[in-house]
C-alpha positions, -999 to +999 in steps of 0.1 A: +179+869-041+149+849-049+112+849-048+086+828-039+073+829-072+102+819-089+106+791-062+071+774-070+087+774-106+121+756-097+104+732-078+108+699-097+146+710-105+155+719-069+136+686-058+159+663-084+192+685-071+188+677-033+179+640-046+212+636-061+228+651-030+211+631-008+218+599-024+255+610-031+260+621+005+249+591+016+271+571-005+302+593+006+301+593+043+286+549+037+325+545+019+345+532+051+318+505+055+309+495+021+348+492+017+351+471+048+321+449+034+337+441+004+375+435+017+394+459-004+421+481-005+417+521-015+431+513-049+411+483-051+383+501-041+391+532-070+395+504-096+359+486-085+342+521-091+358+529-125+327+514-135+305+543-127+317+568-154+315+544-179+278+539-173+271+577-167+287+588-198+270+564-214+231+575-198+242+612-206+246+602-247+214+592-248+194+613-218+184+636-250+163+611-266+150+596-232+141+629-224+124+637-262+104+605-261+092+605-218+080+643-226+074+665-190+079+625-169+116+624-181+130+644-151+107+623-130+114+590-142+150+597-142+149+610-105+130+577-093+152+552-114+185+575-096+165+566-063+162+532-069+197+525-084+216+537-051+193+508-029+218+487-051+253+494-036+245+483+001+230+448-011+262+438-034+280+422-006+303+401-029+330+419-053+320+411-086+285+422-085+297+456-066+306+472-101+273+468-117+255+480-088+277+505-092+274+507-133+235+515-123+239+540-097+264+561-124+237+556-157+208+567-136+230+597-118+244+605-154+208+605-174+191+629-140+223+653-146+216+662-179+178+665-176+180+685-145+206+713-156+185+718-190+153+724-167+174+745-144+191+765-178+158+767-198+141+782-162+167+808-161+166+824-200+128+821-201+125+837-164+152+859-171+163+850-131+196+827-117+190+796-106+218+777-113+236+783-075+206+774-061+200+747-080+234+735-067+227+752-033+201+720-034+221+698-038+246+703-013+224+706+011+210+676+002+246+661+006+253+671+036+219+657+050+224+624+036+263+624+050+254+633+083+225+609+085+247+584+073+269+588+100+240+588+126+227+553+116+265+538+111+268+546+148+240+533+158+255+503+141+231+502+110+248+485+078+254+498+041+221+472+034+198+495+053+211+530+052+213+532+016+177+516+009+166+535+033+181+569+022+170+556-015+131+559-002+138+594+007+151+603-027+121+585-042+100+611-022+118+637-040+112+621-072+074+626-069+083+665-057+094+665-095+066+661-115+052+693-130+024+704-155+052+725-179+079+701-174+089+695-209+124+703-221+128+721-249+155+713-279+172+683-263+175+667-298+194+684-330+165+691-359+164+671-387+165+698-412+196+714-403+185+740-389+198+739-354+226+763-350+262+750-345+275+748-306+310+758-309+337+760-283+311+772-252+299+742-240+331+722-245+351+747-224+327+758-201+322+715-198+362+716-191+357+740-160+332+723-146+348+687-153+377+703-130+352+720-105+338+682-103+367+663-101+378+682-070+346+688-054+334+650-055+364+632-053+373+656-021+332+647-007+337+607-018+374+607+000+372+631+030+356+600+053+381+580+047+410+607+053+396+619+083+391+581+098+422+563+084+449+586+076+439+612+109+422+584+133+387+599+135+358+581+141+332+572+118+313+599+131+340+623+128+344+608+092+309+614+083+315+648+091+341+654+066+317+656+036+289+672+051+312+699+066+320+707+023+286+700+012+271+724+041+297+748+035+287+749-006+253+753+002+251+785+021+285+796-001+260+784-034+234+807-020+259+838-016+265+826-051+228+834-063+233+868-044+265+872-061+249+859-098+248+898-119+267+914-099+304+902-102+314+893-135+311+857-139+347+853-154+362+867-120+337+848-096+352+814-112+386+829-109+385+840-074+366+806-062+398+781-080+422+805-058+402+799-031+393+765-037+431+749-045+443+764-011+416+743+011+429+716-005+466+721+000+454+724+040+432+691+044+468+676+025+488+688+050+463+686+080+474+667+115+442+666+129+403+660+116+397+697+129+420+713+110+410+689+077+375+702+086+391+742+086+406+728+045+374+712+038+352+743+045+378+765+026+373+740-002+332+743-003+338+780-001+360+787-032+344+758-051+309+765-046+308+786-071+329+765-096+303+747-114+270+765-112+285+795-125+301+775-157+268+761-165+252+798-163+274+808-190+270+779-212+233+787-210+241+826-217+262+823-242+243+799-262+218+807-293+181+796-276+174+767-297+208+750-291+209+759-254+191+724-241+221+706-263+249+728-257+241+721-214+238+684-226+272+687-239+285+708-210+270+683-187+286+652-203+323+666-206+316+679-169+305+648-153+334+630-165+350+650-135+322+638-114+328+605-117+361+601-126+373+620-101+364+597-069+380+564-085+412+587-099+419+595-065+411+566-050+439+552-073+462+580-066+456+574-029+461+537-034+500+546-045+506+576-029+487+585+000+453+600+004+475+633+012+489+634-020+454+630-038+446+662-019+476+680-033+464+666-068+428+679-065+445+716-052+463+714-085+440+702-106+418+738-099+450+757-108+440+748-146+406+767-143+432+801-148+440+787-180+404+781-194+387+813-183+402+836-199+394+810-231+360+812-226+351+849-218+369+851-255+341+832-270+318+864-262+331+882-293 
């Protein structure tokens, strides 16, 4: 699957994936609280968050040049500034200030996304190995290790002030994990002579599967707490278990992905995995009890594992050498937007329909990945 060898060299990139997990883990299973901090409502909530993608989207247009001028620190710098920016959330006690902590949380997530999947996709065509599941394998883990920490210290009554700074010093740890003698990135920026070759329609579709794969995926972590405790009556520790039930179940599913990576067709592992993923949905919609949410949830990691890492892969693959860095920039940037749209979308659904009915959203959401596949393995010829 992988080798010890090839480990040492994913280091920094694995190190800056379970970051992100961590951090976003934590955030995810810290929502019923931070909510009950500020005094809002589940749309109110979706609306105060809107801010996030704005900022990310914003980071990811210009993570190229950051990552040009900071050389082999940019990964570094960007993981500790991520680290830093998610102490920010827990503090902002009083509405108006909640959106820019929030603003900083999504520019330093959004700038670390785009550094970390070049490193991961230059690792891969130089090594001539896939690393991309693991990569994402990382993160989930890392997820599902903030999450279920979260929940720990909530019920030992800790508040959003000191689990997220505290769970902000861990990812800083990680950040120092990242730096590395070779870490510079490759053909982030376009040349000024006109030579760089043209990106075409691979990154912007591939960026469309993975916005989807995102939207479901984090909008189902972000909202599964809240589900679980308000629509089902769990606890806050059964809430916490929500999203570390899907992030634990990508991980392991993420590394039967990297087993999986060059020997099923990639086109057929992202249409098997939406099949998959849309009917875990449809069953934490319809579930009556936080167990059977946890049987849709673990369905859901299963089928959309895969989703994501394998998208990026054949961005990377299908990309001329000197674009690639751009092209997973670009792929990055369109599939973010599902990142972080998709928690406040659904939180704005919810707000008007039910959190069931967001669930039946994100289940039909995936249903469009059928549609772009067959696009994309097109682009080949």
């Amino acid at each position: 699957m992988f080798s010890r060898h090839t480990l040492a060299h994913s280091r920094a990139a694995l190190a800056a994936f379970l970051a992100m997990g961590v951090l976003w883990g934590t955030y995810a299973a810290e929502l019923p609280d931070l909510q009950a901090m500020l005094g809002v409502t589940e749309a109110e909530l979706g609306f105060l968050i809107f801010c996030t993608p704005i900022a990310a989207m914003s980071a990811m247009l210009v993570a190229p040049a950051f990552g040009a001028v900071t050389g082999r620190m940019a990964l570094p710098l960007a993981v500790a500034l991520m680290a830093l920016a998610f102490a920010l959330p827990g503090q902002a006690n009083v509405v108006w200030l909640f959106p820019l902590a929030m603003a900083c949380t999504g520019a330093a997530t959004g700038l670390t996304d785009v550094l970390m999947n070049a490193r991961v996709a230059a690792i891969e065509n130089q090594r001539g190995v896939h690393l991309m599941n693991l990569s994402h394998a990382a993160y989930s883990f890392g997820y599902a290790g903030g999450a279920v920490l979260t929940g720990v210290l909530r019920g030992a009554g800790w508040g959003p002030d000191w689990v997220m700074g505290t769970m902000a010093g861990v990812a800083l740890i990680c950040a120092v994990l990242t730096v590395e003698a070779d870490g510079l990135i490759e053909g982030l920026r376009r040349p000024k002579d006109g030579s760089a070759p043209r990106l075409g329609l691979v990154p912007v579709i591939g960026g469309g599967i993975v916005l989807i794969a995102f939207t479901t995926e984090n909008a189902s972590e972000n909202w599964s707490a809240l589900h679980i405790e308000k629509t089902l009556g769990g606890s806050p520790e059964q809430g916490a278990l929500g999203p570390a039930a899907l992030a634990l179940t990508m991980g392991f599913a993420r590394l039967g992905g990297q087993w999986l990576a060059g020997k099923v067709d990639a086109f057929t592992i992202l249409r098997v995995g939406a099949v998959v993923a849309s009917l875990g949905a449809l069953i934490v919609a319809a579930a009556p009890t936080p167990a059977l949410a946890y049987v849709g949830l673990v369905i859901t990691g299963i089928g959309g594992s895969v989703l994501a890492p394998t998208a990026f892969s054949v961005v990377g693959r299908m990309s001329e050498p000197e674009a690639r860095a751009r092209a997973i920039a670009r792929a990055t940037l369109l599939g973010y937007f599902g990142y972080f749209v998709g928690p406040p979308l659904l939180g704005v659904i919810a707000g008007g329909f039910g959190l069931r009915f967001a669930f039946v959203f994100a289940a039909s959401l995936v249903g469009m990945i059928f549609l772009l596949v067959p696009i994309l393995a097109r682009q080949r010829t």
